[in-house]
C-alpha positions in Angstrom: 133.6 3.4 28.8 130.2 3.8 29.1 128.1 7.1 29.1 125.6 7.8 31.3 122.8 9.5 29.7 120.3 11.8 31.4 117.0 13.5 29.6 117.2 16.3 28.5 114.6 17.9 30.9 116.3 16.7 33.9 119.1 18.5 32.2 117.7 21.6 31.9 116.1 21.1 35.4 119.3 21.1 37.1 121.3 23.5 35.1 118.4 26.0 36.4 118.9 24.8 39.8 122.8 25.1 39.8 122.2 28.9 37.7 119.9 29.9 40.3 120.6 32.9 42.6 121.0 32.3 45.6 118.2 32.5 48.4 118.0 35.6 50.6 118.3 35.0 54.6 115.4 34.7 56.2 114.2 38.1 57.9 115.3 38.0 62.2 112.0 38.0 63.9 112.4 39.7 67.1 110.0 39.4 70.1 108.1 42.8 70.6 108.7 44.6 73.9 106.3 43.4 76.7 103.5 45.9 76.5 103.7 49.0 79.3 100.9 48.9 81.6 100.3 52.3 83.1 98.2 51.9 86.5 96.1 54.5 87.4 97.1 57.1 90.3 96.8 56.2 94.0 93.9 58.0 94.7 94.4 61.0 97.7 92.1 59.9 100.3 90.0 62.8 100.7 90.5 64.7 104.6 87.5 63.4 106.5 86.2 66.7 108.3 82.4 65.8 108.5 81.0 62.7 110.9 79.2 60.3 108.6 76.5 59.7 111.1 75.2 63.4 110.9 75.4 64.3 107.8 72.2 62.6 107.4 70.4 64.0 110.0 70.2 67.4 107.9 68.8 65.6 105.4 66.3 64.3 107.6 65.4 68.0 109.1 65.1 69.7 105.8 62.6 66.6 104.6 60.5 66.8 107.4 60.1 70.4 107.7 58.8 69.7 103.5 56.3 66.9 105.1 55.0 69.4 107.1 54.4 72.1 104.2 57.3 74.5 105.4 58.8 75.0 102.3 58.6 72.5 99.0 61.7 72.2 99.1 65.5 73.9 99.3 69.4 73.3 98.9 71.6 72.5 101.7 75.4 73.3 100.8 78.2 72.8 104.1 81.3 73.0 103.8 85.0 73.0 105.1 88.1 73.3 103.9 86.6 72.6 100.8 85.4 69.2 101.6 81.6 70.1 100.4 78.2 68.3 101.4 75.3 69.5 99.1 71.7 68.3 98.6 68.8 69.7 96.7 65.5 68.4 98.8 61.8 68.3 97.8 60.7 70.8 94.4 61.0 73.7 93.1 58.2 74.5 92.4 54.7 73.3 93.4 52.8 75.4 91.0 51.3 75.3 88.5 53.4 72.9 87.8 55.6 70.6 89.4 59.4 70.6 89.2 62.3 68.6 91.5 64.7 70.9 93.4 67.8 71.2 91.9 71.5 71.9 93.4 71.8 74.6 90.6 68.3 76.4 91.2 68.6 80.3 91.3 66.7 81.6 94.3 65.5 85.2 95.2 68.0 86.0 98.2 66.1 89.1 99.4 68.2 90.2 102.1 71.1 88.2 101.2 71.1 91.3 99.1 72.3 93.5 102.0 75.6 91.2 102.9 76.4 89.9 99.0 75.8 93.0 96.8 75.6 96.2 98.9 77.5 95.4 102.0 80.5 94.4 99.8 80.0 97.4 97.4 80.4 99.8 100.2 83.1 98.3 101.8 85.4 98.1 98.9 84.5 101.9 98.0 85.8 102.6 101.9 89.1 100.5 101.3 90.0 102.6 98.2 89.5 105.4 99.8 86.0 106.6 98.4 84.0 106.6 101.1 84.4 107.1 105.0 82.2 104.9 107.8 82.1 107.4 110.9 81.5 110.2 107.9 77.9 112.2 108.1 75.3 110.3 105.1 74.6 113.9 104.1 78.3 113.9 103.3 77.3 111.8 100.0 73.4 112.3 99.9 72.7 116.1 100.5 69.0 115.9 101.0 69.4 114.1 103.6 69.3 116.4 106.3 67.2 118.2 109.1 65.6 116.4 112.0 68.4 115.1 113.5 69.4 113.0 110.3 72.5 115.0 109.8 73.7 113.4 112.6 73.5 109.7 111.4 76.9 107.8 109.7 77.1 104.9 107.4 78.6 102.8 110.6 74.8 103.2 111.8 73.2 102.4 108.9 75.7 99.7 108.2 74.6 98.5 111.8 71.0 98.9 111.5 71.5 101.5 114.7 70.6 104.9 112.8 66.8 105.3 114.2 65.4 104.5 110.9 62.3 102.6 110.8 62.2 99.2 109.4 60.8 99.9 105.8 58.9 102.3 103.5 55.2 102.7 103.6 53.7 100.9 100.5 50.0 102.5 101.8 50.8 105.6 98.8 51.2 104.5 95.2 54.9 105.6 94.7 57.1 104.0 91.8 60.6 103.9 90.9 64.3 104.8 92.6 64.1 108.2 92.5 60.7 109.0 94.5 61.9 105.7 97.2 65.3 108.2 97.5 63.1 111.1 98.0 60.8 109.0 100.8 63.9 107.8 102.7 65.6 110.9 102.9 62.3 112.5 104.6 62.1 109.7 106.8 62.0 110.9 110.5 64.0 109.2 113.1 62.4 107.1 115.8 65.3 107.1 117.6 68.4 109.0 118.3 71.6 107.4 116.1 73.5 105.2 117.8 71.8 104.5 120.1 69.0 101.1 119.2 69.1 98.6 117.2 66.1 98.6 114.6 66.5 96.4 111.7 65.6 98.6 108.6 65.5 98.1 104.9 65.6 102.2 104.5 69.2 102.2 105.8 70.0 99.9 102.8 68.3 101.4 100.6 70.2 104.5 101.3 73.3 102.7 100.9 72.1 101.6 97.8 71.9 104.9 96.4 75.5 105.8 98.1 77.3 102.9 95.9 76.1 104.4 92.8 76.6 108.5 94.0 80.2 107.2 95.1 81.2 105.2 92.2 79.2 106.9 89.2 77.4 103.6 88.6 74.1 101.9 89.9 74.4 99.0 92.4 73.9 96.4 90.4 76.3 97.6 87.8 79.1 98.2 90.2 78.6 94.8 92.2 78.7 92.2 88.8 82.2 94.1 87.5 83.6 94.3 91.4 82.4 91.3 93.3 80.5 88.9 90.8 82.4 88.7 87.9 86.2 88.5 89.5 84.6 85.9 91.4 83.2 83.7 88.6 79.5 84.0 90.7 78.1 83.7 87.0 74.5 82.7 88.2 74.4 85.8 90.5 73.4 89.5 90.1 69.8 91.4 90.0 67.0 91.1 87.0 68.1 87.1 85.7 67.8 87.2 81.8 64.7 85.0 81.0 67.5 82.8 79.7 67.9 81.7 83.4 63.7 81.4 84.0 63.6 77.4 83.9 65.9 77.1 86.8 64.9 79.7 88.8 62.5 78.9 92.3 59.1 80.7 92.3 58.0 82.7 94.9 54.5 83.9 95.9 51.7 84.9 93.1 50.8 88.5 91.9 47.8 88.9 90.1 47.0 85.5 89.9 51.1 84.7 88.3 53.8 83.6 90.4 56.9 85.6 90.9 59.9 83.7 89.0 63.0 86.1 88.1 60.7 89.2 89.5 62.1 90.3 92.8 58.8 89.1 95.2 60.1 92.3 97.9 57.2 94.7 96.9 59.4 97.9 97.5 62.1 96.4 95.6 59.8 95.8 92.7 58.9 99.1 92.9 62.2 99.9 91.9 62.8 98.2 89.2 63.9 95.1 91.1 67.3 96.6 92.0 67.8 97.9 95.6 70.4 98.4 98.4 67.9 96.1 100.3 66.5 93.4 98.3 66.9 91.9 94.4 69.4 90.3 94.3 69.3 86.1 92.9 72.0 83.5 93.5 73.0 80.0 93.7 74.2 77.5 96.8 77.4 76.9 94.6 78.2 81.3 93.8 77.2 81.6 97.3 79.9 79.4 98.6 82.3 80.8 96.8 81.9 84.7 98.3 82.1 82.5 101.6 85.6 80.8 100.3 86.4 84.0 99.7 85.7 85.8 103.1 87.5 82.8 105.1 90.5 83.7 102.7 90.6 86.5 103.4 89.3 88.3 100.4 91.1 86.3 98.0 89.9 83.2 95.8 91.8 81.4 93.3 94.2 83.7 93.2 92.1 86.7 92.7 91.9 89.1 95.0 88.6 91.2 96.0 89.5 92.7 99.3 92.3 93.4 101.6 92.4 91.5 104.2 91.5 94.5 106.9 88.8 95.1 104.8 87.1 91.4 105.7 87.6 91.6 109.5 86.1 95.4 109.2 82.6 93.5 107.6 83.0 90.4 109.9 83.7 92.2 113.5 81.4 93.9 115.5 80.8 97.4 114.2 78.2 98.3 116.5 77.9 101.3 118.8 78.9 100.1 121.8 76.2 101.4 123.3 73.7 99.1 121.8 73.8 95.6 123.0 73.1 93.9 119.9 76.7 93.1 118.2 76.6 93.7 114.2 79.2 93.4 111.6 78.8 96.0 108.6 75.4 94.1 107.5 76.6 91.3 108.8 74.8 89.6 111.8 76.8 88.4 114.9 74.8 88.5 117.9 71.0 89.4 117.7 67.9 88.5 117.2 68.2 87.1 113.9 71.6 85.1 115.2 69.0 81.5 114.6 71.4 80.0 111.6 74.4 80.4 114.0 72.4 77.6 115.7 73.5 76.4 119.6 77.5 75.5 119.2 79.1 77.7 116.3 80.5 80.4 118.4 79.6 84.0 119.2 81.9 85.9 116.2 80.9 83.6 113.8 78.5 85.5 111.7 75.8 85.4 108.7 72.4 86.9 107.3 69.3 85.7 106.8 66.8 86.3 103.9 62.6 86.8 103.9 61.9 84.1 101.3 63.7 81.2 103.3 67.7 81.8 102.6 70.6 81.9 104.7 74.3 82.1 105.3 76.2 81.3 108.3 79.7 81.1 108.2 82.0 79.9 111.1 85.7 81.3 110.7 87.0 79.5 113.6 86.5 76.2 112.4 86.3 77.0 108.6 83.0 76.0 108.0 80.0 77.3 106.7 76.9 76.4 106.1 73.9 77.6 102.8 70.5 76.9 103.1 68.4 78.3 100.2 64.5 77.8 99.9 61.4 79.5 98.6 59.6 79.1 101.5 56.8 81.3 100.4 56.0 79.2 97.1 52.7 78.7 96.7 51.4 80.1 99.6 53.6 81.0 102.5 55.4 78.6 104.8 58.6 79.4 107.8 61.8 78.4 108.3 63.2 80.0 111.1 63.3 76.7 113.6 64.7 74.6 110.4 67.6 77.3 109.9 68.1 77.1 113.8 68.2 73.4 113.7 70.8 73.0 110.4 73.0 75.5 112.0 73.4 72.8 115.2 73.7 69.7 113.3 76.1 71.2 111.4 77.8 72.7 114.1 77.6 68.7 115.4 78.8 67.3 112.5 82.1 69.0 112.3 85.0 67.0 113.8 88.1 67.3 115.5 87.0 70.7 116.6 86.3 71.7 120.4 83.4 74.3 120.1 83.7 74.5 123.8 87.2 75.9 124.0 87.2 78.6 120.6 90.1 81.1 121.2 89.2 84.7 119.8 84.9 84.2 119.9 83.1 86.4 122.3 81.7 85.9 125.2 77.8 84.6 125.1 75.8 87.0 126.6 73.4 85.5 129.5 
């Protein structure tokens, strides 16, 4: 029998092998799950309610009326149905230094004052019940009396028709609210109440003094906690911090130093910069929101400012009937300073305009409005009155699907 021998290594090599434990399966590798590809949204197309082909042609108006030293520059803002079209045109400022126009600039809205700030501030003291329109002025400023004053309301000085003259003498070196309330309310009238149409900064003034007699704070006071603030209109109210200096527009220069956050209205100044009338500084953007506002009736974002009577009181003619011109309270309608209504928007549309080159026209037929802010008086004087004329038509023109022929509810255009 013979043995097979093996060495001893091998021998221990494969008693290791057969003692050995035994392997562990092999981990199951599974596929991962095809990656998830998440697509953007479909974007909304946006509603087209402007004609392509005219939009430019404002742009084109506003540039050349800066080629031919009208202004240096302004801020166009139209809009409808919240479909917007801004531009900020030309400079800010020409001296002494240069600076581009910007779509944020703060202007001085002088008499933008009377329709954003007092107008507003009087209105919303007569909804709640505070004040009365047909009711006497004397009613809430005693010293206003004799000479036939007694006899004037806050309708006419809400509708320029009280026989006030235009604005306070500056020939006499008076200073501060207190003595322009005491030359107001000796003011004599040219005119019977009721009964002409004079467009006066004294009646504003004297509303001016009513909001804060009434509500037991000054204008300016009262207007930023009622109007401004529940509005988010964060660049607008009277004397801008110095915080706000850089992007405010100049106006014309005092003593050799232009006018930048200093109301440039000289009776205004001489009040401190806060008056019924004038002093008040904005932006295209907060001004397009107190429009929002008005074609919603008085409500914005879910705040609410005004009833809705309240807005069709401001927005409808208020006027004597008597007096041909049609006003709103401070609103314009139908008068001589109707230009930003332009030659389509409708009689009952309605807007303001102010001295240093601003406007607001708003259209509540079709929903559209159009801003148009400048410092037309920076450096040294300039006019806007045709340009303001001309936006209001191309805009008018560039509205679509819209017969401005056929507007049921606007008034008859007087020959």
């Amino acid at each position: 029998m013979h043995r097979v021998l093996v060495p001893l290594s091998l021998s221990i090599l494969l008693t290791l092998i057969a003692c050995r434990a035994p392997e562990k399966p092999l981990p199951v590798v599974t596929k991962p799950p095809p990656a998830t590809v998440t697509l953007p949204p479909t974007p909304v197309p946006v509603k087209k309610v402007f004609r392509d082909g005219k939009l430019p042609a404002l742009d084109a108006a506003i540039a050349q009326a800066i080629v031919e030293r009208k202004l240096p520059g302004g801020v166009l803002w139209l809009e409808r149905d919240g479909i917007i079209y801004s531009k900020a045109l030309g400079h800010r400022a020409l001296a002494p230094q240069v600076e581009p126009m910007t779509t944020n600039t703060i202007f001085d809205a002088a008499s933008l004052t009377k329709v954003i700030a007092t107008t507003p501030a009087i209105a919303l003291l007569i909804e709640r019940g505070q004040l009365k329109l047909d009711a006497p002025v004397h009613i809430y400023l005693p010293e206003f009396m004799g000479d036939g004053r007694e006899r004037v309301t806050l309708r006419h000085l809400l509708t320029h028709t009280s026989g006030l003259r235009p604005g306070l003498s500056l020939a006499q070196p008076w200073q501060g609210a207190s003595q322009a309330l005491q030359l107001t309310c000796a003011e004599k009238l040219q005119s019977p109440p009721g009964t002409k149409f004079v467009y006066s900064d004294i009646n504003f003034m004297l509303l001016g003094e009513i909001v804060r007699r009434a509500s037991g704070e000054p204008l300016d006071i009262f207007a930023a906690r009622e109007i401004f603030q529940p509005l988010t209109m964060n660049d607008t109210g009277f004397r801008p911090s110095t915080a706000a200096r850089g992007r405010i527009a100049p106006t014309t220069a005092t003593n050799n130093v232009y006018l930048r956050g200093e109301v440039h209205d000289p009776t205004a100044r001489r009040m401190d910069g806060v008056a019924g009338h004038a002093g008040l500084f904005t932006t295209a953007a907060d001004l397009a929101r107190f429009a929002r506002m008005l074609l919603n009736g008085g409500d914005l974002d879910g705040t609410r400012v005004f009833k809705l009577e309240t807005v069709r009181l401001m927005a409808s003619v208020q006027s004597p009937a008597t007096v041909e011109v049609r006003r709103g309270l401070g609103w314009d309608i139908d008068s001589p300073y109707s230009g930003p209504r332009g030659k389509i928007f409708p009689v009952g549309s309605f807007g303001h305009t102010g001295w240093t080159g601003t406007s607001l026209w708003i259209d509540p037929f079709s929903r559209t409005f159009v801003i148009f802010l400048s410092n037309r008086n920076h450096p040294d004087g300039g006019t806007v009155v045709a340009l303001r004329s001309q936006l209001g038509t191309l805009a008018a023109e560039a509205v679509m699907d819209f017969d401005f022929m056929k507007v049921p509810g606007a008034l008859p255009r007087k020959e």
